[in-house]
N, C-alpha and C positions, 0 to 999 in steps of 0.2 A: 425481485431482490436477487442479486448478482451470487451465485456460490463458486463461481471459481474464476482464479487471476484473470483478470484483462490486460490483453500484449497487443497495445498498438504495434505495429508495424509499419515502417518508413523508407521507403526507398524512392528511385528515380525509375521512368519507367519502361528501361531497357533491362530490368532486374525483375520482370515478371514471371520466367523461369525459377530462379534461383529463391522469391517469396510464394509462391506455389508451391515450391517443395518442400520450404517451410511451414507453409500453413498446413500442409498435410499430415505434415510429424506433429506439431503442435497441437492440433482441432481437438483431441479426443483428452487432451487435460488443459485445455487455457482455451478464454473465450477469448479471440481474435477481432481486431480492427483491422480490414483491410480497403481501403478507399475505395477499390474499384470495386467492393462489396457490398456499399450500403446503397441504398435505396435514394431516390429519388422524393425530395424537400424543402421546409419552406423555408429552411436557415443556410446562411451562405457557405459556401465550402469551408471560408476561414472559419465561422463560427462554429463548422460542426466541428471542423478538426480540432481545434482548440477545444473542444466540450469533452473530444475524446481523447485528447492527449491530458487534459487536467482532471480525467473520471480515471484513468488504465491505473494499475499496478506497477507495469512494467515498458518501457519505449524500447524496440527493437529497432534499430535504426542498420541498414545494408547501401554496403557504399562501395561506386564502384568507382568506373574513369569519365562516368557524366558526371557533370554536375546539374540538368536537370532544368526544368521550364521556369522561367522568372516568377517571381511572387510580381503579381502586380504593383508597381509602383514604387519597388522596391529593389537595392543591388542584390540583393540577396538570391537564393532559387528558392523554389517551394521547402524542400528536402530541409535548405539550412535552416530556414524558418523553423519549419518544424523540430528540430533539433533547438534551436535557441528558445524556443517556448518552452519542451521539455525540461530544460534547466532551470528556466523561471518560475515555472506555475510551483515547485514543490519541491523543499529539501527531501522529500523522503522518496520522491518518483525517482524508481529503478532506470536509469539509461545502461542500455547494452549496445554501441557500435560495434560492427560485422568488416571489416573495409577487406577489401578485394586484393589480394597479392600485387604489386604493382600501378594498385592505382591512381598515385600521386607521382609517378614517372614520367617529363615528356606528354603528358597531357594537356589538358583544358586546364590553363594557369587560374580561373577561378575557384574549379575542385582543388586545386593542389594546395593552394593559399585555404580553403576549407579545414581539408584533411589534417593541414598544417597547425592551424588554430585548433581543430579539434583532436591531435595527439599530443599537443605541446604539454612537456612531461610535470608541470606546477601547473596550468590553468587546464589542461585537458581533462579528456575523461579516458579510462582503459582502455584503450582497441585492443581487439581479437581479429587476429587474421584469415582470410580463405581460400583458396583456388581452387574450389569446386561448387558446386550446387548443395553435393555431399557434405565437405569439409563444413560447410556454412550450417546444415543440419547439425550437426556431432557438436561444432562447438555453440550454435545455442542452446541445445538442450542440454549441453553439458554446465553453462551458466546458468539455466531457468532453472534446471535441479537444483545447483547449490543455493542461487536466492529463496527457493521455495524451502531450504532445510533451514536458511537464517531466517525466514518470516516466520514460517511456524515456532521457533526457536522462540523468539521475540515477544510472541502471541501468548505460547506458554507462559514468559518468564512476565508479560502483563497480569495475565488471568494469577500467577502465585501471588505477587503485590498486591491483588486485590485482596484476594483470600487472606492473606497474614495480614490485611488493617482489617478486613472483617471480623476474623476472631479476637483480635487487639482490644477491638470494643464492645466487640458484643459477649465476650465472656468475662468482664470485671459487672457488666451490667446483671449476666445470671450469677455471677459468684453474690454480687450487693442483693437482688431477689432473694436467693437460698437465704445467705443470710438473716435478711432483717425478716421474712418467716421463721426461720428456727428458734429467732431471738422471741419474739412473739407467742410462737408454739410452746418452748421451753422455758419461760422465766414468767416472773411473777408478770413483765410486761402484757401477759394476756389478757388480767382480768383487767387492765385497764381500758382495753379497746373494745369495742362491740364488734358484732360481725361484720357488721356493712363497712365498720371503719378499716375489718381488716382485706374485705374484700376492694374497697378503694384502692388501701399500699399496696395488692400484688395489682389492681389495674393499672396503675399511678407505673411504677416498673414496671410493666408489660408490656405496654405504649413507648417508652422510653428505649427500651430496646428493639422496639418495631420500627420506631424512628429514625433508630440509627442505622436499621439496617435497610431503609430505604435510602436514607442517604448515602450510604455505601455503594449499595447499586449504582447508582447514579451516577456514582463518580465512576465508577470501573466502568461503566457504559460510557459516559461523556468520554475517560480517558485511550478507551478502545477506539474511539473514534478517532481521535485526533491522531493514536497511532495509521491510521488505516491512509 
């Protein structure tokens, strides 16, 4: 079981430097995807990457002036690929583009038509700027901070919505308990019931509010997930 954020990581692979030094700021709080990391298996590259770009948290994507080895079969490179899956697999997966000072200048007119598609200021996504190995450091963890203060935020403000329908229902069902006891205990109501019958009505409400608070569970669990 996973306890802390997965940050695919995506780049071209003249940017080995500059996600090296990323993985090294990052290792020691985020568990990292890096291709040239994983091991040797019996699913195809597409398949693993796509397994680990629709399981992560967060897609860090670093872009420079390659555009990068072709996706087999495909106009696309590997890179945009991966990038255009990140967008489909999940409205809620994190994209964070890194792109390189200059790198759609004067270059490889298929990065630039890329870069172009992916800054365009209605269909794009944010880019964050870099010109250094450094600079590229500072400003993702300057973004992975602030997403990690809106997830938890988020997490919290789940976990309270569950808690306020929990006690929604499970405290009209002990106030109806207290109740129809006191009524029993105190009124002439008593001599009418024997004991067994009165230990039925508190099992009868006791079960009734076990119930509901498994179903409650359940939902804040099922709903925990689907945030996730």
């Amino acid at each position: 079981m996973r306890t802390r954020p997965l940050v695919f990581i995506s780049s071209t692979s003249d940017m080995e430097a500059e996600r090296q030094a990323l993985a090294a700021e990052l290792r020691p709080v985020y568990d990292l995807y890096l291709f040239e990391e994983d091991r040797a298996r019996g699913a195809s590259p597409e398949a693993r990457c796509r397994e680990r770009i629709e399981s992560c948290d967060v897609f860090v994507g670093v872009l420079g002036g390659s555009y990068g080895s072709p996706f087999p079969g495909d106009e696309r490179s590997i890179v945009e690929w991966e990038f255009d899956t990140a967008r489909s697999v999940r409205e809620d997966l994190e994209i964070m583009p890194f792109v390189e000072q200059g790198a759609g200048a004067g270059g490889d007119p298929r990065q630039q038509a890329f870069l172009a598609r992916l800054s365009d200021f209605r269909s794009g996504l944010w880019c964050r700027f870099f010109d250094s190995s450094e600079s590229l450091v500072r400003q993702a963890r300057r973004s992975l901070e602030a997403w990690l203060v809106e997830f938890w935020g988020k997490m919290q403000a789940a976990q309270m919505r569950s808690t306020v329908r929990l006690h929604r229902a499970i405290l009209p069902a002990a106030a109806l308990l207290v109740a129809l006891l006191l009524a029993v205990a105190l009124t002439p109501l008593r001599s009418l019931l024997s004991t067994s019958a009165l230990v039925a009505l508190a099992v009868t409400v006791a079960v009734a509010i076990l119930l509901a608070l498994v179903l409650l569970v359940a939902e804040s669990l099922g709903g925990r997930s689907e945030d996730r």
